[in-house]
Each structure stands twice: as structure tokens, then as C-alpha cells.
N, C-alpha and C positions, 0 to 999 in steps of 0.2 A: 679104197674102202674107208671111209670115216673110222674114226677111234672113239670107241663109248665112252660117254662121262664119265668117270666116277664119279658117288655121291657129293667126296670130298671136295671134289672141284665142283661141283653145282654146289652146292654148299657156301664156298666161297665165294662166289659169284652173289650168292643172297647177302654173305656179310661186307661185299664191298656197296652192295646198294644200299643196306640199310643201316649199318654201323658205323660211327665215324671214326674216321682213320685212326684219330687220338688213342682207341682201344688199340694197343697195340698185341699181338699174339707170337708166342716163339715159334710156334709149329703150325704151317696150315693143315690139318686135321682137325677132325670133329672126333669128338670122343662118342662112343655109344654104351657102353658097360664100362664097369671098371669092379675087380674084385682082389684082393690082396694087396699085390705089388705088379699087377697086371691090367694095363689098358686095353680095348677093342678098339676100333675107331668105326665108323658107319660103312667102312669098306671090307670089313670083317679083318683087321691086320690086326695082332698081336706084337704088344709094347710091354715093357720091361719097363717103370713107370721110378725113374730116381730123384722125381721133380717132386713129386708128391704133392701136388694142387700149391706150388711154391711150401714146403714145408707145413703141411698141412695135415696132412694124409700119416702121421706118426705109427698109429694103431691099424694101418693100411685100409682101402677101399673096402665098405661094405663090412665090416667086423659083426659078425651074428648078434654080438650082445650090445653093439651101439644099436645096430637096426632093431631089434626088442625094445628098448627102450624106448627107443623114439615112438616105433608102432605102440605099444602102452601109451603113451602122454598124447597121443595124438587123439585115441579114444576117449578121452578125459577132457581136453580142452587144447585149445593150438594157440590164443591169445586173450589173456582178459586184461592186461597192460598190469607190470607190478607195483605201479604211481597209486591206481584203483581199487583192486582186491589182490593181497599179495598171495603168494602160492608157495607150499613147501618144497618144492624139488629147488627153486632159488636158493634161500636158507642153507639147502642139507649141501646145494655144493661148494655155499661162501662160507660155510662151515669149513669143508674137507679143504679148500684152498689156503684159508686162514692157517691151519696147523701145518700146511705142506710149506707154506710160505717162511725166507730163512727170519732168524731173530728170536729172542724169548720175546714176553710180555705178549700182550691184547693188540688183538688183528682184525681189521675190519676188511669186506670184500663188497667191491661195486661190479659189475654186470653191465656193461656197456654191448655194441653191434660190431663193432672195426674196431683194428689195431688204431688207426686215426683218431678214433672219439676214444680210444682210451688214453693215449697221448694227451689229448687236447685234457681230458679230466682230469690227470696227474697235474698238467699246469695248473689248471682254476683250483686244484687242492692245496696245490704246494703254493700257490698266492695268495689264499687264504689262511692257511697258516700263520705263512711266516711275516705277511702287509707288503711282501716287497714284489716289483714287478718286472724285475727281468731275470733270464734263465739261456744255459748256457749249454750248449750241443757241441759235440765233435763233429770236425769235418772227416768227410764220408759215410757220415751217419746218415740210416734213414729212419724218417718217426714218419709217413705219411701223406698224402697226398691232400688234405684238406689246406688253407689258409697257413693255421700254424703249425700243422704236418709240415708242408714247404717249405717254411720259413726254420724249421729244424733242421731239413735235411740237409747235407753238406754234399750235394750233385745239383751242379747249376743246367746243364745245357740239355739232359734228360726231363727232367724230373720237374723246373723253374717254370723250363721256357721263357714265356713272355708274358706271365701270369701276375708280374708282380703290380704293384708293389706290395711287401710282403711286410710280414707283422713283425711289429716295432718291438725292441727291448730283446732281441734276441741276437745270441753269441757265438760263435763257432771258434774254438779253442784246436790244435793239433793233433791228429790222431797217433799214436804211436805207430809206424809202419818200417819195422827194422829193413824189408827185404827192396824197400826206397828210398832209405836212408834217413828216415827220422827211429831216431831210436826213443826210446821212454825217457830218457834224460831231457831230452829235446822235445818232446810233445810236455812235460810237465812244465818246463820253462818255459812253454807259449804258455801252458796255461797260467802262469804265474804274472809271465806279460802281460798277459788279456785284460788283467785284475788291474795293474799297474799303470795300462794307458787307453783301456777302451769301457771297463764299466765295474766301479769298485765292489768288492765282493760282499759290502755290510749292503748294497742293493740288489742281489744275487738269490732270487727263491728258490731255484733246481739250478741243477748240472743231470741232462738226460744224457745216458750214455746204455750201449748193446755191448753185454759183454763178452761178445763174438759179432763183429757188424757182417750184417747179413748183405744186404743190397752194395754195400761198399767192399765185398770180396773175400767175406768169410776170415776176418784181421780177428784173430783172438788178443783180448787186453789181457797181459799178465796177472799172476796173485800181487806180483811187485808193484805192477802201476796201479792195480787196482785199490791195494792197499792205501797207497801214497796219496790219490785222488781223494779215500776216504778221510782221510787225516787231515788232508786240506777240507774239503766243504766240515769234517765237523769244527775245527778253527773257527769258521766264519759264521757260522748259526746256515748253511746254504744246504737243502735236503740232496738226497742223490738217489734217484732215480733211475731202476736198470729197466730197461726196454729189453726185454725177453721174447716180444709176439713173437721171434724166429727162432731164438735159441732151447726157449721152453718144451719143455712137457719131454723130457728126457732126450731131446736132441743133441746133446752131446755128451752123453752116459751119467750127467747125474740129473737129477729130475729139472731146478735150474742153472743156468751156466753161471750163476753169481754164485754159484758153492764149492766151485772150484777154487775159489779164492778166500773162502772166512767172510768174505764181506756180508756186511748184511746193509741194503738198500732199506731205506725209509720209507719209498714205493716202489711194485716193482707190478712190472706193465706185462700181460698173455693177451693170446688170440688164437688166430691161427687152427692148432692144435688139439685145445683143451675140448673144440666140439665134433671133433672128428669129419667138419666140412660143414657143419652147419653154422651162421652167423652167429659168434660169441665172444667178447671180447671182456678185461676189464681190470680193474685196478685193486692193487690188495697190498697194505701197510699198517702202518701203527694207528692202531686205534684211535690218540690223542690228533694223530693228522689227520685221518681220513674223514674226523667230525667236525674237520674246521668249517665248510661250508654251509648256510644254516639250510632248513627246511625247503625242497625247492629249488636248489641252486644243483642239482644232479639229477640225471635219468635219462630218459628216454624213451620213446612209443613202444619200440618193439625189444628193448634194452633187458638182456635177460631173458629172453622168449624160453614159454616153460620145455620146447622141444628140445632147444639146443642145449639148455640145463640136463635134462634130462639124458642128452649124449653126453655132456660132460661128466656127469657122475658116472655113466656106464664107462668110459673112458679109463678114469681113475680106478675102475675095479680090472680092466686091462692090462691095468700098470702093474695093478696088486697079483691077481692072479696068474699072467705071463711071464713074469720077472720080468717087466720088458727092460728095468734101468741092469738089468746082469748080461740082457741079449745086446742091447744097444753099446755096451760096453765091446761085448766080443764085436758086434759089428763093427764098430769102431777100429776094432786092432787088423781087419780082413781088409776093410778099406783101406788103410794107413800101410797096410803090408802091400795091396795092389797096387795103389798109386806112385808108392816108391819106388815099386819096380816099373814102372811108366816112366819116371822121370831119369831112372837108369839108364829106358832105353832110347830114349828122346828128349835130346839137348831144348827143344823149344820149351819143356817146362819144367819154369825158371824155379818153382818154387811147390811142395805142396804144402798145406797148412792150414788150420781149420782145429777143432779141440774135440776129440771122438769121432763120431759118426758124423759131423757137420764138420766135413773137409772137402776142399776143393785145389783146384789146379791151377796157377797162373801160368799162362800161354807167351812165350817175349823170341822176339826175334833170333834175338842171342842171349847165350846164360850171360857171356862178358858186360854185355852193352845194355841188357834188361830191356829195352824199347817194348811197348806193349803191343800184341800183336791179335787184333781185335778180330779180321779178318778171319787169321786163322782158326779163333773160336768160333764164329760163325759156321767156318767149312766143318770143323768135326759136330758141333751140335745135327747139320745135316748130315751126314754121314753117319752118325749117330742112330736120329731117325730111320734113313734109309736100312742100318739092321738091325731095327726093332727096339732101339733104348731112347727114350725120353730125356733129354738134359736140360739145366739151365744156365745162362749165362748170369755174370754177374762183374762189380769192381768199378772201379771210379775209369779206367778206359773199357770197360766189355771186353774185358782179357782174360777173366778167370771162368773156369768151369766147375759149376759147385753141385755136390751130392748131396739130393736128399731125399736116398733110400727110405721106404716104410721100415720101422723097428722091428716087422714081423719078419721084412724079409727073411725066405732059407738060406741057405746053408747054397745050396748050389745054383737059388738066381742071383743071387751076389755076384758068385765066383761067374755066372751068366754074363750077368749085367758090365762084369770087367772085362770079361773078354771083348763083350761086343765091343765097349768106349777103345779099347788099344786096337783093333780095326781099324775104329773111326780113326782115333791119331795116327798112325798109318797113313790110312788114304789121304786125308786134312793134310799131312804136315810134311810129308813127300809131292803131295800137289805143288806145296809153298817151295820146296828145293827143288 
């Protein structure tokens, strides 16, 4: 007797004919609903959802007072371009981002589509600025998938391919990564290197840096290096620029993760998050910077769309009336408590680490020998799946497994959600023994 489809797999079958391979997907699943911290898929399965549309999803799927919003603005208008006739839901949220944003003095806010065009805008700002043209990235950083997205990021054989050649005047300095042996001493003295034999720092307009890198394995930068980073670029006249599209919008218990350190960025890059899924990105600093480019030299067709403004403000009243930065806190300490006790009970991970609620797990052969062990995240991400939890991978080898729970999560799909992943690791890592 034949075995019936599921949709999922005819599904599939449509996205190998018509999508190219390059879209790559963690899970073959199709999603059908999603509301909370809880997935459907078209087969009617229930997911426990700690991916969060990659860090996205903060305020979780579907929030009553995003979906209001949007339905409102949507009655009103969906695009009139904000280059043409501007519209005030923009304003009221590059207002509310300017004061949330760290620093005293006068704050300007742009409204871009992708974490990518806001990257790319923070360059042309900070080249404007300061006349100079080149700019300096950490390796294992990711800024993006565009030209100078690429030429940022510091993951070659994912992410590069054979894409290049890639945009000139760009640097890749040391990440600090204590649990492989660059400690902050040592990542700062590349950077000092970098200055002294690859591109002098008085030609130096940014230094973009995550201060928790997301795509490169969830490496939180210390308040120490962050600090000492700072001191160097303000030395040099060279802006510093925190790429936040992953860590933002109270991802790791404070609203952003450059406030964990005093630092205050010159720019400082969101996405992701701030539209609760709908397309919204952009850039917000000091005023004297953000006017460097004259009239025209910034925007976009759909840059700012008054819908996804309009999730964004409802967003921020989320934040206001959930307490979500008091709940993300406690999240934080539940996850940090579960994971520990994972790595208590299985020697294959090597490490947790991550700053609040934005922690993950690196998977290695052995605790002695560290060897990264890719495979075996692959087997628990499935296995994962298979009972009901959603994961992502992440890290410069695809060894880590990184959480990123919706803030609303409860109280008991957390403690859900953990049991299922020590299953997973279970089956995954006793398959490997």
C-alpha cells in the first residue's frame, strides 16, 4: 500500500523545482500559523519556536497589539514612498528610537528594508563624515549578504563563496574568542597590528563590530574590550559602529547589548526585531553624523513602509507595557540555568555562552581537544525537530546551537522547550558515542 504525501514533502518537491538551491533552509517544513512562541506546519504539527524567524519574533508571533496596528495603517495607506509625501507614524518612531538610542546630545534616525542596507548606510554615513574610505570589521562577524555586507563579513566558504571580488578598503581585525584561544589581549593587538601594517588608522572611517556576534556563534565582546576598542577609534578620529540587527530590541535583557558595557556607539545598526516580521531596518546616531550626506544621498522605495513603522511603535509599547526587558532578564537566568545543567550532563558541550536570553551551546568532540563538531549539531537540530522544538545553528564551523526564544515566552514552554533540546542531545550525541 503506497504511503500518503504529506503536504510537507509535496511542498518540497515545489521548492526544489522552483527555488534555487542558494535559498538554503534549516528545516524542511512549511510553516502554516504561527502565534506566540508556537509554530503549526501545513501537516498540522506543533513547534515550540526558539528560532524566532532567526531572532526576529522578540514580541512573539502574531502579538494582538502589533496585529492592531498594522490593521489600522493598513486602512489608511500601505505606501506613498517617504522620499514623496512623508507620513507621521515614521517621525513618531525615529523619534521614540532617537531617545532609546545610548548617548546624550541630538539623535537622528534613518529607516531603511534589511539589516544589509543599513550596514551599507552606516558606511556611506560614516564616509561622509569623516572623508575617509576605509572601514574595519571583525572576523567572524556578519553585516550581510549584499556586495559590502560580504566584504564585511568574516565567514569565507558560507557566506563569500565565489561571489567575489569584493569591496575594496575593507579590514578584518581579531575577534576576541577566549574559548579558542584568542583572548582580548590578543584580538586588540591584531587590531593594533592591522593599523601598523595593513591600513593606517588616520584612513580608517568605522570599525563595525556585534556586540554579541550573532552568525559567528553568539561570542559576547566584553565591557573591557569594548571599552578599549572605544578608546582606540576615539584616538584616531575612526566612528564605531555597533551592529545590533541580532542583539537588539532587548535580546539580551537590556534594550541594546551596547549597554552592557557604557559604550556609547556613534552609530548603531537594528532590524530584525523592532517590526515584529515585518520589513524594517535602520540606522540611528548623532545627529552631527547622520547629516553628513547631503540631500538624496539616502532612502529608499519602500524604506520605512508606514506598516512596518507602525509595528514598530506598537512593538515599543510591548516593551513598555510587558516589562518585556524584566521578563527577558528572568528568561535569561532560566536558560543560563538549563543549559548549564546540559553541559553538566554532556561532556560534548564545550562551552555555553551568549549574554541573557541570546545564549547558545557549542557542540566539540571533546571538552580536552575542543575539535568542532558540526555533525553532531546538525543530528540534535533534527532530533530537535522530530520532538517539536525549532533550533538554529550557528558559528564559524556550524558547531554551535543558539536560542532565540520569543521574550513572551512562559514560564513552562521554556522549561518545555528545554526539555525537549536535552532529548535531542541525548539521541544526537549518544548516536556520536
Amino acid at each position: 500500500m503506497a504511503l500518503v504525501e504529506s503536504r510537507n514533502q509535496a511542498l518540497w518537491q515545489l521548492r526544489e523545482r522552483y527555488i534555487p538551491r542558494g535559498v538554503a533552509q534549516a528545516h524542511p517544513i512549511f510553516a502554516a500559523r504561527a502565534e506566540g512562541v508556537r509554530i503549526w506546519d501545513v501537516d498540522g504539527k506543533e513547534y515550540l519556536d526558539f528560532a524566532g524567524g532567526i531572532g526576529v519574533m522578540n514580541v512573539g508571533h502574531g502579538h494582538p497589539r502589533v496585529l492592531q496596528a498594522v490593521r489600522a495603517q493598513l486602512e489608511r495607506f500601505t505606501h506613498v514612498a517617504f522620499q514623496v509625501t512623508p507620513y507621521e507614524v515614521y517621525l513618531r518612531l525615529a523619534e521614540r528610537l532617537a531617545h532609546l538610542a545610548p548617548g546624550e546630545g541630538p539623535k537622528k534616525t534613518l529607516f531603511l528594508t534589511t539589516g544589509a542596507e543599513a550596514v551599507e548606510n552606516a558606511v556611506k554615513i560614516a564616509r561622509a563624515f569623516t572623508g575617509r574610505p576605509a572601514v574595519v570589521a571583525l572576523t567572524h562577524g556578519f553585516h550581510g549578504r549584499t556586495l559590502l555586507g560580504m566584504s564585511l563579513t568574516g565567514k569565507a566558504g558560507y557566506y563569500k563563496q565565489n561571489f567575489g571580488p569584493f569591496a575594496p578598503e575593507v579590514y578584518h581585525a581579531p575577534v576576541p574568542y577566549p574559548y579558542r584561544g584568542v583572548s582580548e589581549a590578543q584580538a586588540l593587538e591584531g587590531l593594533e597590528e592591522l593599523f601598523r601594517t595593513q591600513v593606517d588608522p588616520e584612513r580608517v572611517a568605522a570599525l563595525i563590530l556585534e556586540p554579541v556576534l550573532g552568525e559567528g556563534g553568539f561570542i559576547p565582546l566584553s565591557p573591557d574590550y569594548l571599552q578599549a576598542v572605544r578608546r582606540l577609534t576615539q584616538a584616531h578620529g575612526i566612528l564605531l559602529v555597533a551592529d545590533e540587527i541580532q542583539s537588539g530590541f532587548g535580546r539580551t535583557g537590556r534594550f541594546w547589548a551596547i549597554q552592557h558595557s557604557g559604550v556609547v556607539p556613534d552609530l548603531l545598526l537594528f532590524a530584525k526585531s523592532v517590526a515584529a516580521g515585518l520589513p524594517l531596518s535602520g540606522v540611528v546616531g548623532r545627529a552631527e553624523v547622520m547629516d553628513a550626506p547631503r540631500p538624496g544621498g539616502l532612502g529608499g522605495t519602500y524604506a520605512g513602509n508606514p506598516l512596518a513603522c507602525a509595528a514598530g511603535l506598537a512593538v515599543l509599547e510591548v516593551f513598555q507595557e510587558e516589562g518585556l526587558l524584566e521578563r527577558a532578564q528572568t528568561l535569561g537566568e532560566r536558560l543560563w540555568q538549563g543549559l548549564a545543567s546540559l553541559q553538566a550532563r554532556f561532556p560534548q558541550v564545550g562551552e555555553v555562552r551568549g549574554l541573557g536570553p541570546m545564549v547558545a551551546l557549542e557542540l566539540v568532540r571533546d571538552p580536552v581537544g575542543k575539535a568542532p563538531a558540526p555533525e553532531a549539531a546538525q543530528r540534535v537540530l533534527e532530533a530537535a525537530r522530530a520532538r517539536g522544538l525549532i533550533l538554529l545553528k550557528a558559528g564559524m564551523y556550524g558547531n554551535v546551537i543558539r536560542v532565540l526564544v520569543p521574550l513572551t515566552a512562559g514560564e513552562e514552554e521554556v522549561q518545555e522547550g528545554l526539555r525537549r533540546l536535552e532529548g535531542a542531545l541525548e539521541e544526537a550525541l549518544t548516536e556520536e558515542g
